[in-house]
Backbone as ProteinMPNN parsed JSONL, in Angstrom:
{"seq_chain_A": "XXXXXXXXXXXXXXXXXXXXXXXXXXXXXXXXXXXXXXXXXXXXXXXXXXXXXXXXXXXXXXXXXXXXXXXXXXXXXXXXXXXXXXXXXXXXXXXXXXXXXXXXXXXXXXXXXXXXXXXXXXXXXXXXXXXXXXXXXXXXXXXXXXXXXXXXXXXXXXXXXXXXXXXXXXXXXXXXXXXXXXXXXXXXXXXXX", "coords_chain_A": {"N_chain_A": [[3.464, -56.67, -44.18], [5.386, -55.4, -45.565], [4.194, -55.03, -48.219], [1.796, -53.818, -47.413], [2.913, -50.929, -46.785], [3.852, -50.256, -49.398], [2.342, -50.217, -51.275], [0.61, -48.349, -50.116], [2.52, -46.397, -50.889], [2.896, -45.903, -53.21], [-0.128, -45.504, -54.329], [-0.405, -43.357, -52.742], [1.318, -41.647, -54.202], [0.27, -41.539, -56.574], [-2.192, -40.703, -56.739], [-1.125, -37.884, -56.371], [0.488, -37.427, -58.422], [-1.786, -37.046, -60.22], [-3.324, -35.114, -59.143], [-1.612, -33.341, -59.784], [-1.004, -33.027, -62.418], [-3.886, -31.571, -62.995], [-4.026, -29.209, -61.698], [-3.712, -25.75, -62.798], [-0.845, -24.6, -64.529], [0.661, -21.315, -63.351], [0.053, -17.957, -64.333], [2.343, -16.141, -66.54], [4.441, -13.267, -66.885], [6.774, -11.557, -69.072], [9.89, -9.833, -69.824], [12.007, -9.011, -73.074], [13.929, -6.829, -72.278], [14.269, -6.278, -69.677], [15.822, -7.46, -66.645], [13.328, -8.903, -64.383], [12.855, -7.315, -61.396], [15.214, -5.755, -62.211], [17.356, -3.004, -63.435], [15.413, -0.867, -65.591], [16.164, -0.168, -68.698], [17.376, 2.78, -70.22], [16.346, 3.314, -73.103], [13.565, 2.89, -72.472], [12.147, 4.81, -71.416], [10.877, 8.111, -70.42], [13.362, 9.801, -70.627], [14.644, 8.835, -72.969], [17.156, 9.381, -75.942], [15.29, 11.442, -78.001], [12.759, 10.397, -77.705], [9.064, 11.643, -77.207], [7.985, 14.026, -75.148], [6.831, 12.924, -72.107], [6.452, 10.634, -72.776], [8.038, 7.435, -74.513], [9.469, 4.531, -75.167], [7.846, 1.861, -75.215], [8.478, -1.573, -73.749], [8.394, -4.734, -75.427], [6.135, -7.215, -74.588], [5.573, -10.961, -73.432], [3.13, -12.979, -72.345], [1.604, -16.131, -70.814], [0.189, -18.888, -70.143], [-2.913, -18.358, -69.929], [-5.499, -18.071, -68.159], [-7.973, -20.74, -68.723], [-11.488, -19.717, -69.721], [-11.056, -16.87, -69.622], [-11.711, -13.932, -70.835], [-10.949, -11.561, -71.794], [-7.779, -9.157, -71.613], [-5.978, -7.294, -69.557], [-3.908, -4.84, -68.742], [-1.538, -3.514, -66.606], [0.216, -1.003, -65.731], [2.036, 1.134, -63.446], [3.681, 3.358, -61.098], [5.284, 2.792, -58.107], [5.953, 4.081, -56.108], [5.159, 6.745, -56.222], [3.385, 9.316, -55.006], [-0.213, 10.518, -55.427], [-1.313, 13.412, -54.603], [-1.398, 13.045, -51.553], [-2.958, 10.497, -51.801], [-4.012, 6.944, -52.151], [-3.677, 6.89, -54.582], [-1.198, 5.606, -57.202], [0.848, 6.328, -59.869], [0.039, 6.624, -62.74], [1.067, 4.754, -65.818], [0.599, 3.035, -67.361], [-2.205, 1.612, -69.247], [-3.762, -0.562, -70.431], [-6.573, -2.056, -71.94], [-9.163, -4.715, -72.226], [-7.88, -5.871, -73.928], [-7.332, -9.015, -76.474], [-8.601, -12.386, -75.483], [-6.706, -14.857, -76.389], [-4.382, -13.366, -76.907], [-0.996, -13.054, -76.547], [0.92, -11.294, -76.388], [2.846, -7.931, -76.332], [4.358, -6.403, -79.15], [7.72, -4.378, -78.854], [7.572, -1.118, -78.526], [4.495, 0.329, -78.891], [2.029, 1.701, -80.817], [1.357, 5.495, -80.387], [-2.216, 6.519, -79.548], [-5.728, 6.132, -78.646], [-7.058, 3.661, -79.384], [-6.104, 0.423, -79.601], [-4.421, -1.391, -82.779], [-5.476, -4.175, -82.025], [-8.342, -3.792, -81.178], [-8.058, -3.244, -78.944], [-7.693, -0.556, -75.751], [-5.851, 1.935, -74.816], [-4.667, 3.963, -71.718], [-2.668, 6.549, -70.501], [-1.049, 8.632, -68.076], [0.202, 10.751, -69.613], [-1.505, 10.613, -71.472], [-3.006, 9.447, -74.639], [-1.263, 7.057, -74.556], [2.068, 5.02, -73.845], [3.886, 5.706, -71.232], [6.497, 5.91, -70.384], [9.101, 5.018, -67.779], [10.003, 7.673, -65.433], [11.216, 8.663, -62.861], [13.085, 10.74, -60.615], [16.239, 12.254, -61.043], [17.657, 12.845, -58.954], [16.922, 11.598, -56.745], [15.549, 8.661, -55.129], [15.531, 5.166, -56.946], [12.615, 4.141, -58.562], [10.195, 2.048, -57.901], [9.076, 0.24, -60.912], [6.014, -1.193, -61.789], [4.906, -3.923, -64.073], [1.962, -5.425, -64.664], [-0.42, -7.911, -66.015], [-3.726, -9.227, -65.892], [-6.574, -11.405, -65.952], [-9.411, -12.038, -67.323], [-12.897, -12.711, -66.81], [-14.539, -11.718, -68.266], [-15.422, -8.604, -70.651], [-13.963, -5.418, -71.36], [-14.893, -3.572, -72.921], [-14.981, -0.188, -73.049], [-14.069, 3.141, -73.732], [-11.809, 5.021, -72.144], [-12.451, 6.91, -69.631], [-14.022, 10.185, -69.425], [-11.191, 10.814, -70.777], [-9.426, 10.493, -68.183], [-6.924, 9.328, -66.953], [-6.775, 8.084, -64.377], [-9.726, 8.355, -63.666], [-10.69, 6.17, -65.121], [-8.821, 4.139, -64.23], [-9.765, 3.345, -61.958], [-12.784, 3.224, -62.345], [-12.495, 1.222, -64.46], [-10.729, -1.192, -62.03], [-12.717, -1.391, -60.012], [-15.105, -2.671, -61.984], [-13.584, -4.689, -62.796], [-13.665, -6.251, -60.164], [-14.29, -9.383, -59.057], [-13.705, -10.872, -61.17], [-11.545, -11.746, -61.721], [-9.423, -13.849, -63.182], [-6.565, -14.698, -62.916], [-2.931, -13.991, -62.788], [-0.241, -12.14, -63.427], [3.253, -10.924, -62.739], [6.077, -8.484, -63.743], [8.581, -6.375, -62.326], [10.217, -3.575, -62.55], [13.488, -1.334, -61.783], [13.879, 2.045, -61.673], [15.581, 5.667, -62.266], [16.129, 8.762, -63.366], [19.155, 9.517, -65.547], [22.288, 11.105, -64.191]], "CA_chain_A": [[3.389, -55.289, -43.772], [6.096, -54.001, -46.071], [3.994, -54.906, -48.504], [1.193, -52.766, -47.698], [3.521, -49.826, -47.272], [4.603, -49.977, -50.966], [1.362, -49.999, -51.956], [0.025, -47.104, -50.021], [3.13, -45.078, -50.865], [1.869, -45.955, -55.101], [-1.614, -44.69, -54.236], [-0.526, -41.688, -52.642], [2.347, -41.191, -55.418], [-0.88, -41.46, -58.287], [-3.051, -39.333, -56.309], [-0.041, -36.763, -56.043], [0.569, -36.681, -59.504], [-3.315, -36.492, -60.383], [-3.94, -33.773, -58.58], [-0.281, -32.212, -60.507], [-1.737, -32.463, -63.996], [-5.227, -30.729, -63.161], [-3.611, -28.003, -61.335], [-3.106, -25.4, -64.042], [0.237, -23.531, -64.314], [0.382, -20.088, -63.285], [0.045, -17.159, -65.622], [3.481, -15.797, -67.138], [4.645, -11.98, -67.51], [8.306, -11.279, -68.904], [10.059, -8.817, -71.468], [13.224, -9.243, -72.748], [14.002, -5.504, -72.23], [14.733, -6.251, -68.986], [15.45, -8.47, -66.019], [12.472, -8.928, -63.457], [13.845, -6.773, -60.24], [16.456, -4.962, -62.33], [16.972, -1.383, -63.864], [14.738, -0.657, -66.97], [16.634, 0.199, -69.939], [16.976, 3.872, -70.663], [15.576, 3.382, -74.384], [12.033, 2.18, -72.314], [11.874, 5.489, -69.858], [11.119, 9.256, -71.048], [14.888, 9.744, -70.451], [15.136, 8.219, -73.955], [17.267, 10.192, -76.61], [14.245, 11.228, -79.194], [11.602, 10.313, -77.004], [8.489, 12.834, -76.74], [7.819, 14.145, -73.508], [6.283, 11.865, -71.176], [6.341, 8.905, -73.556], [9.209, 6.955, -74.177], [9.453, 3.406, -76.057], [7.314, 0.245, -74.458], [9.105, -2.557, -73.847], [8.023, -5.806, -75.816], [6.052, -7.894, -73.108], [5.286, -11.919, -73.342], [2.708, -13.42, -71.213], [1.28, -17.284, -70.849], [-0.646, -19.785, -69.426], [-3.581, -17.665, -69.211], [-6.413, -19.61, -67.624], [-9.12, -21.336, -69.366], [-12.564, -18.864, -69.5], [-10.233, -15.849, -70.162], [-12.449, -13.395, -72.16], [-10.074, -10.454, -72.227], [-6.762, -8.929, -70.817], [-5.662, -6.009, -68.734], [-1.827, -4.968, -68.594], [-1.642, -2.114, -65.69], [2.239, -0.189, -65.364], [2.405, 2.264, -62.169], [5.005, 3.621, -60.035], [4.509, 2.391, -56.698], [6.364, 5.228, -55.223], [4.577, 8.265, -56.593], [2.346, 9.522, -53.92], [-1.137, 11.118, -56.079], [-2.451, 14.101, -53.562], [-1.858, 12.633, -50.593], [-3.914, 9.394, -51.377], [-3.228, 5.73, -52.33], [-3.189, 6.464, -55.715], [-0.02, 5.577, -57.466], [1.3, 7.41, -61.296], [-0.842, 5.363, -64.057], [2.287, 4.946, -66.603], [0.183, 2.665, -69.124], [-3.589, 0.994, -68.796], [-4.241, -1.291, -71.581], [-7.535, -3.185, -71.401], [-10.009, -5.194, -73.827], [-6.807, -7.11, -74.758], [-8.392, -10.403, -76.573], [-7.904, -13.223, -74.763], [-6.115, -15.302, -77.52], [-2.952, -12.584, -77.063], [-0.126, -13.789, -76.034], [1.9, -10.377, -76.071], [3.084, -6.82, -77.211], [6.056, -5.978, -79.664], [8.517, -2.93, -78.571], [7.192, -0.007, -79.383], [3.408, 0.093, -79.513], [1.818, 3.325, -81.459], [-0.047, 5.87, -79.866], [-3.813, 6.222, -79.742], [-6.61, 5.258, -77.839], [-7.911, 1.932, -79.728], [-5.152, -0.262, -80.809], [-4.968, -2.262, -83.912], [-6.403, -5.512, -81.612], [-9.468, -3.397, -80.509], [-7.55, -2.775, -76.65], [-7.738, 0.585, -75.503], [-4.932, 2.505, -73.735], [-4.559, 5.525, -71.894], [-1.717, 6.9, -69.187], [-0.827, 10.324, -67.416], [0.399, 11.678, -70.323], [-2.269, 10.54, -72.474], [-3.543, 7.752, -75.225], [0.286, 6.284, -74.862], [2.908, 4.281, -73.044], [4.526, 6.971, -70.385], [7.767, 5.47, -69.57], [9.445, 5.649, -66.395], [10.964, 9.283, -65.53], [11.988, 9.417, -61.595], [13.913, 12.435, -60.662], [17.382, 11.649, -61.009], [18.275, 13.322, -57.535], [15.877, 11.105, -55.542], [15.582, 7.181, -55.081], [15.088, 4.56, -57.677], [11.216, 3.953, -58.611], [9.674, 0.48, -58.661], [7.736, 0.673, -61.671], [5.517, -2.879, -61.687], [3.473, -4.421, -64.841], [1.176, -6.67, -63.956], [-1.131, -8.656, -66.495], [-4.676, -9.914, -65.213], [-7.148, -12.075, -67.065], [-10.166, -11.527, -67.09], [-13.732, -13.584, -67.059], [-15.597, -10.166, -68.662], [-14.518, -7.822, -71.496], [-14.224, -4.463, -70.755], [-15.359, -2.832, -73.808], [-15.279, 0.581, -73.547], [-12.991, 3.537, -74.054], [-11.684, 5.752, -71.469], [-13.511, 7.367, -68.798], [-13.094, 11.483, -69.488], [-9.943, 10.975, -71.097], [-8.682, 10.691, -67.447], [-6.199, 7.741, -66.584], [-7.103, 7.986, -62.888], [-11.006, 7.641, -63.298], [-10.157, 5.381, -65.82], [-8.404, 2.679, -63.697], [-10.941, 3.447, -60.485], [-13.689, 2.412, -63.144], [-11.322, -0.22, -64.039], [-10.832, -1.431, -60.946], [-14.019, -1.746, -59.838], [-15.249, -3.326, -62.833], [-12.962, -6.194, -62.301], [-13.685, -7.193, -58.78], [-14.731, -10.735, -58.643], [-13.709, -10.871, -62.594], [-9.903, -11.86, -62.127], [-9.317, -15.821, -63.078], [-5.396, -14.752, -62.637], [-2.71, -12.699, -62.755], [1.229, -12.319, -63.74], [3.688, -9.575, -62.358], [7.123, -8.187, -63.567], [8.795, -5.422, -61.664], [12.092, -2.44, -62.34], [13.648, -0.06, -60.908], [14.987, 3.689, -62.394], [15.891, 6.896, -62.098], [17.028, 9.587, -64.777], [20.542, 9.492, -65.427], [22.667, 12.317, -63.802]], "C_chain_A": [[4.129, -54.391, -44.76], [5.568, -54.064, -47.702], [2.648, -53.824, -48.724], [1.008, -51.329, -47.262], [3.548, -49.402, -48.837], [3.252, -49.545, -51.449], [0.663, -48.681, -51.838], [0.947, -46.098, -50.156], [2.614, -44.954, -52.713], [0.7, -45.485, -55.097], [-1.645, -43.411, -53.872], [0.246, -40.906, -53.713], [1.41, -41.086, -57.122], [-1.83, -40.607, -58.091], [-2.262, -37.873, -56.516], [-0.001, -36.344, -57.65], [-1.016, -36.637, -60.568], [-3.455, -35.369, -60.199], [-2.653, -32.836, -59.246], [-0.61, -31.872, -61.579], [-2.91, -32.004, -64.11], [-5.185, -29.685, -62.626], [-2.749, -26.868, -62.533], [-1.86, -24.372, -63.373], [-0.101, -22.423, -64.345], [0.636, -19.015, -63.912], [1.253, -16.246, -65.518], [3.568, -14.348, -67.321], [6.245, -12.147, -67.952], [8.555, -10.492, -70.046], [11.531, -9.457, -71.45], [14.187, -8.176, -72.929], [14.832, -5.306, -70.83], [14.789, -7.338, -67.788], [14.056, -8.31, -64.91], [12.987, -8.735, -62.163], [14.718, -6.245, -60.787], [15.905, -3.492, -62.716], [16.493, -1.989, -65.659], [15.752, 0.495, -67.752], [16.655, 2.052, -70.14], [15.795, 4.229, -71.94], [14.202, 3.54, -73.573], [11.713, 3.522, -71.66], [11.759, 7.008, -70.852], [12.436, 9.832, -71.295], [15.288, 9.384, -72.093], [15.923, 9.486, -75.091], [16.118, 10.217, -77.969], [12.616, 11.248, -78.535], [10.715, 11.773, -76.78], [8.133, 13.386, -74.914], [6.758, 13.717, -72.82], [6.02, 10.924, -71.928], [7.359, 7.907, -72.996], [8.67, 5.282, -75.22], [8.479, 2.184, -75.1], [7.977, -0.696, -74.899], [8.164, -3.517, -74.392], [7.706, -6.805, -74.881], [5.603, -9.378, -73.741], [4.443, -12.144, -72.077], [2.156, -14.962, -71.52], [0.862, -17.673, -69.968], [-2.316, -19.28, -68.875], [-4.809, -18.566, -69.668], [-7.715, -19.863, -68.708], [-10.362, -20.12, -69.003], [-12.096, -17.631, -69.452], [-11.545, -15.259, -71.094], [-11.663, -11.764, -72.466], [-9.003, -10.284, -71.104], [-6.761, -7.467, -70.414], [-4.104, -6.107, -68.254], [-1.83, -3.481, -67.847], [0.068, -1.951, -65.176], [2.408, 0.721, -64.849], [3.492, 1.704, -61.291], [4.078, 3.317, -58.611], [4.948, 3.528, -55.414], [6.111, 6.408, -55.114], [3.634, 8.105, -55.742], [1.237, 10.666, -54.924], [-1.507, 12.127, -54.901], [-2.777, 13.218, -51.995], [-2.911, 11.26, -50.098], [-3.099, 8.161, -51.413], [-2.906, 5.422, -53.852], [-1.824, 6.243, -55.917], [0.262, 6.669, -58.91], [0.695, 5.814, -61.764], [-0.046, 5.992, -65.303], [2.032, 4.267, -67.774], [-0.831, 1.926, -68.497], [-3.766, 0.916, -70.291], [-5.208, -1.989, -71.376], [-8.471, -3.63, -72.341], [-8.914, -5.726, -74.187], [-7.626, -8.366, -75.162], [-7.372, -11.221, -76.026], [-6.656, -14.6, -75.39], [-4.66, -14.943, -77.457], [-1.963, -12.803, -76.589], [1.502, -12.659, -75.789], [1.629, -9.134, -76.715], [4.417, -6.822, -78.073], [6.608, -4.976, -78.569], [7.424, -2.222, -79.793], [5.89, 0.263, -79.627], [2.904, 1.807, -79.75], [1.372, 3.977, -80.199], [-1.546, 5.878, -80.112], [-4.293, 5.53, -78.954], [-7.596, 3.936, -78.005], [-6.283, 1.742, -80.633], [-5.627, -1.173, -81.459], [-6.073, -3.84, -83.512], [-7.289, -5.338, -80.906], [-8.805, -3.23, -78.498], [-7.741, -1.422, -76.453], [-6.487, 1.013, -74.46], [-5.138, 3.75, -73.314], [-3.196, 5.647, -70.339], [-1.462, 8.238, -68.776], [-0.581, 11.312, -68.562], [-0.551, 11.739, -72.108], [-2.465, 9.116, -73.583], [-1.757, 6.906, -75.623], [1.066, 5.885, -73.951], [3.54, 5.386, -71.965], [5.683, 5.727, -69.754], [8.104, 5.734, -68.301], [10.317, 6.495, -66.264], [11.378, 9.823, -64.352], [12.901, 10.252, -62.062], [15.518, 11.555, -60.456], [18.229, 11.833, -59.616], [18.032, 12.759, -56.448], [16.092, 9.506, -55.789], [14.751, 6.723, -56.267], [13.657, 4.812, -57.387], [11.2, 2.572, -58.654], [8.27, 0.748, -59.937], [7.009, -1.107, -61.682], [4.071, -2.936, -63.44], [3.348, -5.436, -64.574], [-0.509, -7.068, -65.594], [-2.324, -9.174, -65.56], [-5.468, -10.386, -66.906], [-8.444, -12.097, -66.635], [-11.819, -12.325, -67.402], [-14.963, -12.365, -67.65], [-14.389, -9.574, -69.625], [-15.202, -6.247, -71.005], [-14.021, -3.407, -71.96], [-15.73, -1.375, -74.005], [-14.187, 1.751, -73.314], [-12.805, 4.508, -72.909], [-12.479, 7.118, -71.114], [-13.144, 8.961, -68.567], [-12.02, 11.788, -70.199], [-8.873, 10.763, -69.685], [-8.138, 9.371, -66.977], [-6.552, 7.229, -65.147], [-8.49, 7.553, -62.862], [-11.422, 6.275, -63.824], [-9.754, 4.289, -64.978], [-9.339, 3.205, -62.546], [-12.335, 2.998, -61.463], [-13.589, 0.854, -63.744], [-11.771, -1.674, -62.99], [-11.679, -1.762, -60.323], [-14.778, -2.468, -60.491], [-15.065, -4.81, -62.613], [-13.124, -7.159, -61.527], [-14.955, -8.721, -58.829], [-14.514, -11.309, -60.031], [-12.281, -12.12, -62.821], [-9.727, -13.317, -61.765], [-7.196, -15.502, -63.058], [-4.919, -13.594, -63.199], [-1.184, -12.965, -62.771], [1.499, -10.877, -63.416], [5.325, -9.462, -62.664], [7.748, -6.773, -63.187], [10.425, -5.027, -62.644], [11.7, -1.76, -61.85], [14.135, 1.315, -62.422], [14.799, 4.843, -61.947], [16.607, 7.621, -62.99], [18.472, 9.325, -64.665], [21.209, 10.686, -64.97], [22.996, 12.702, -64.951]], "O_chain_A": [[3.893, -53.199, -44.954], [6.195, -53.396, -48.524], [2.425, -53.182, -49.75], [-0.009, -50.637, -47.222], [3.264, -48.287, -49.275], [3.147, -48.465, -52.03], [0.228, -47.995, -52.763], [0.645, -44.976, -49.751], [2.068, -43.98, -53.231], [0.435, -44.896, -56.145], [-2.394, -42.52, -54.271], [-0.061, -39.77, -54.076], [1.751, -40.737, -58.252], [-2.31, -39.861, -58.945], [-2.89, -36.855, -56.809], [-0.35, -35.246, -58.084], [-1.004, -36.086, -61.669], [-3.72, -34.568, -61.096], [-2.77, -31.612, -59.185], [-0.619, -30.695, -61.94], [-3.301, -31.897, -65.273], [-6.136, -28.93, -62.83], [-1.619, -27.024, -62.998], [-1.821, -23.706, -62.338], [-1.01, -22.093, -65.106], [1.834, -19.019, -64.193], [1.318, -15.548, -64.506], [2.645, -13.967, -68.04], [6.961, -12.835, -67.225], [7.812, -10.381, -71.021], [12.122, -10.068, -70.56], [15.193, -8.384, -73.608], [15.762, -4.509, -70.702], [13.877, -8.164, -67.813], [13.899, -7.109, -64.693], [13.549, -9.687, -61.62], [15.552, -5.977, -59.923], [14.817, -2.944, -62.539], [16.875, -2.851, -66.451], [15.983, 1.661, -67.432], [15.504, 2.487, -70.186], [14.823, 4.984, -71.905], [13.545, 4.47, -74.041], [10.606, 3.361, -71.146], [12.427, 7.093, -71.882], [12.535, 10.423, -72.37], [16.419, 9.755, -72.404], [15.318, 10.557, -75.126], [16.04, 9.299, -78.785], [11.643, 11.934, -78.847], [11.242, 12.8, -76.351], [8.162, 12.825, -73.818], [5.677, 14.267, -73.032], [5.063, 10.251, -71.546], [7.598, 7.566, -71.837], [7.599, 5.158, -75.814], [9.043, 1.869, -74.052], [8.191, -0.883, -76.096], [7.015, -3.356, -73.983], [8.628, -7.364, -74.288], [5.122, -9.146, -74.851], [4.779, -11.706, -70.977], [2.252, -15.162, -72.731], [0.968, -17.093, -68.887], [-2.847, -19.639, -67.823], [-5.107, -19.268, -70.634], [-8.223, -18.961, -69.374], [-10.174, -19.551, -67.928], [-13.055, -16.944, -69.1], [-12.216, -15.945, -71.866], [-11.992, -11.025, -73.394], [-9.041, -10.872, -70.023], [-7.482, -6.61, -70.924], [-3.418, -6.963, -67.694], [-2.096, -2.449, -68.463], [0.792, -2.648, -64.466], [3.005, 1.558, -65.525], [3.964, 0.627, -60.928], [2.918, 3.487, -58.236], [4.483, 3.724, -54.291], [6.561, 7.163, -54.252], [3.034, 7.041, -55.59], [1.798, 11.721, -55.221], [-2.152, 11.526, -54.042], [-3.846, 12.881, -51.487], [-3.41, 10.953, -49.015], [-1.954, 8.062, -50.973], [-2.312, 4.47, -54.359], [-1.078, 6.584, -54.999], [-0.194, 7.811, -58.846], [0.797, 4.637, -61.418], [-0.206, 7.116, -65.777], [2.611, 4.428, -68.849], [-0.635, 1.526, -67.35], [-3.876, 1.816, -71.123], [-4.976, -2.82, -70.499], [-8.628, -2.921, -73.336], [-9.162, -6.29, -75.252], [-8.492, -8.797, -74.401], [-6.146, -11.14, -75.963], [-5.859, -15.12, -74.609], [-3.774, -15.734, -77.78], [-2.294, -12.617, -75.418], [2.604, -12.945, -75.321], [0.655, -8.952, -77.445], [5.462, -7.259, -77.591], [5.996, -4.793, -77.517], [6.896, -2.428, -80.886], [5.787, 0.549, -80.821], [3.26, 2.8, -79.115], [1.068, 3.367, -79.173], [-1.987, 5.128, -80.981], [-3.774, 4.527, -78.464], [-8.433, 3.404, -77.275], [-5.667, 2.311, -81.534], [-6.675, -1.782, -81.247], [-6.942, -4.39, -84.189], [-7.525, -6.145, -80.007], [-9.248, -3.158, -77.351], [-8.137, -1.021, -77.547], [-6.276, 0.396, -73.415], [-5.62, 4.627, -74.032], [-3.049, 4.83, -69.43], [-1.93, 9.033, -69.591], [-1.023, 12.461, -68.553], [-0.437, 12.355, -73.167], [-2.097, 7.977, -73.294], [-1.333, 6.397, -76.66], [0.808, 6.467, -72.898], [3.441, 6.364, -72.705], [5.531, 4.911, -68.845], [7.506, 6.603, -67.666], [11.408, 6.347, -66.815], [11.818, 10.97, -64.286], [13.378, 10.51, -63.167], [15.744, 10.507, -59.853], [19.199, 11.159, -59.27], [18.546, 13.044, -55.367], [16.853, 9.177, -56.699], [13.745, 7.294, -56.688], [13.284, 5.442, -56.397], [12.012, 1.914, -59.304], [7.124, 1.195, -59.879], [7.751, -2.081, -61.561], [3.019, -2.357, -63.713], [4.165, -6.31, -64.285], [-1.392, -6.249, -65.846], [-1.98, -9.563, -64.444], [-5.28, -10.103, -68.089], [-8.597, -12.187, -65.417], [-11.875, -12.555, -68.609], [-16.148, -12.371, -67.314], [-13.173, -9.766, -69.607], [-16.302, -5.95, -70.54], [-13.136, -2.551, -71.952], [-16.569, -1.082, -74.857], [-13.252, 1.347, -72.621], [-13.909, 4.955, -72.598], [-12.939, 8.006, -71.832], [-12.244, 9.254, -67.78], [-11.76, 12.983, -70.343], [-7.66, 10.829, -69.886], [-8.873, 8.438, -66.652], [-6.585, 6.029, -64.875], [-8.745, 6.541, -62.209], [-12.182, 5.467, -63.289], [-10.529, 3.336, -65.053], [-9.365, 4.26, -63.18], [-12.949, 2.122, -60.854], [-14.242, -0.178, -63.589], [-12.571, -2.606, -63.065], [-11.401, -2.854, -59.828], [-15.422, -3.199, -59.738], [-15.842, -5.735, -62.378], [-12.947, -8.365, -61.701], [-16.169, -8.779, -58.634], [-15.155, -12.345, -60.207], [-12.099, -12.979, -63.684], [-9.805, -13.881, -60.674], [-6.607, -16.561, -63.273], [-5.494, -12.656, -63.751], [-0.794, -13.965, -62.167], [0.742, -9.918, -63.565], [6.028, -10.211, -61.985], [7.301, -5.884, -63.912], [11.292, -5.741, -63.146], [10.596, -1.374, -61.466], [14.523, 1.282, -63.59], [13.84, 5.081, -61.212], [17.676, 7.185, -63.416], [18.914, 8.897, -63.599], [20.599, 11.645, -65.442], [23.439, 13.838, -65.119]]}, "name": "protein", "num_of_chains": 1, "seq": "XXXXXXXXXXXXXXXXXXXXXXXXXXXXXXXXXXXXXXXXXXXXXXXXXXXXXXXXXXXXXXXXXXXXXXXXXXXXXXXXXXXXXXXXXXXXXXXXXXXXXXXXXXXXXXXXXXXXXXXXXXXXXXXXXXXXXXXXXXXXXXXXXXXXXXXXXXXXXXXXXXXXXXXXXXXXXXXXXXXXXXXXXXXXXXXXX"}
């Protein structure tokens, strides 16, 4: 009998780790700008000394593990606390999309303009560029959240109007049934008094 314990705990212990190495790891966001749940950097936020108004510096992002059949990326950075007109929009603070799937990150600092050098397209509230985060300094932190998706479609074409809002609602729609995964790192801020 206690032999054919042992045995069926070895069959379930080979099945177990079977089924561990065909389960793929889950897709990676991180900067090293800041921690994931902490405060974002002044340098990264319009707040910055130098910074134009409503820009501000982009943090340098890393991402990984992104899944097999990947044919492009999407890197979306809104405040979750800005209320748009009374709807569900949120503040669209950077929409990068057409990333190739190959990419494995951004530096600090990426230019402006609406086609970057690796054919992606950006655009945000304040236009073809990164919009840092700029809560009111009198009012409660912001969560600002970027989030990485991956994408089984490329989304080849350049902003809708110029407007960041129809823009990710074209987006958005686009995507649905598209998304083979998805990575998320979150801060907080608020201007400095």
């Amino acid at each position: 009998m206690k032999k054919i314990f042992s045995i069926a705990a070895l069959l379930l212990s080979i099945a177990y780790l079977s089924n561990a190495q065909t389960t793929p790891a889950p897709m990676t966001l991180s900067t090293n700008a800041f921690a994931d749940g902490s405060i974002i950097p002044v340098k990264f936020s319009q707040a910055a000394p130098g910074a134009a108004p409503g820009e501000g510096t982009s943090p340098a992002l890393s991402w990984g593990n992104v899944p097999a059949g990947t044919k492009s990326l999407l890197l979306h950075m809104h405040d979750l606390d800005f209320v748009r007109n009374k709807t569900t929009d949120d503040q669209v603070h950077w929409l990068v999309w057409n990333i190739p799937a190959n990419s494995t990150g951004f530096p600090e600092g990426l230019p402006r303009g609406e086609k970057l050098p690796d054919g992606s397209y950006q655009i945000s509230v304040t236009g073809p560029v990164y919009r840092g985060p700029g809560a009111a300094a009198n009012g409660p932190l912001h969560h600002y959240m970027f989030e990485i998706l991956a994408l089984d479609i490329t989304l080849d074409f350049p902003a809708v109007n110029n407007d960041p809002f129809d823009t990710r609602a074209k987006i958005m729609q686009t995507i649905q049934g598209h998304i083979l995964g998805k990575a998320v790192i979150g801060g907080l801020f608020k201007r400095p008094q």
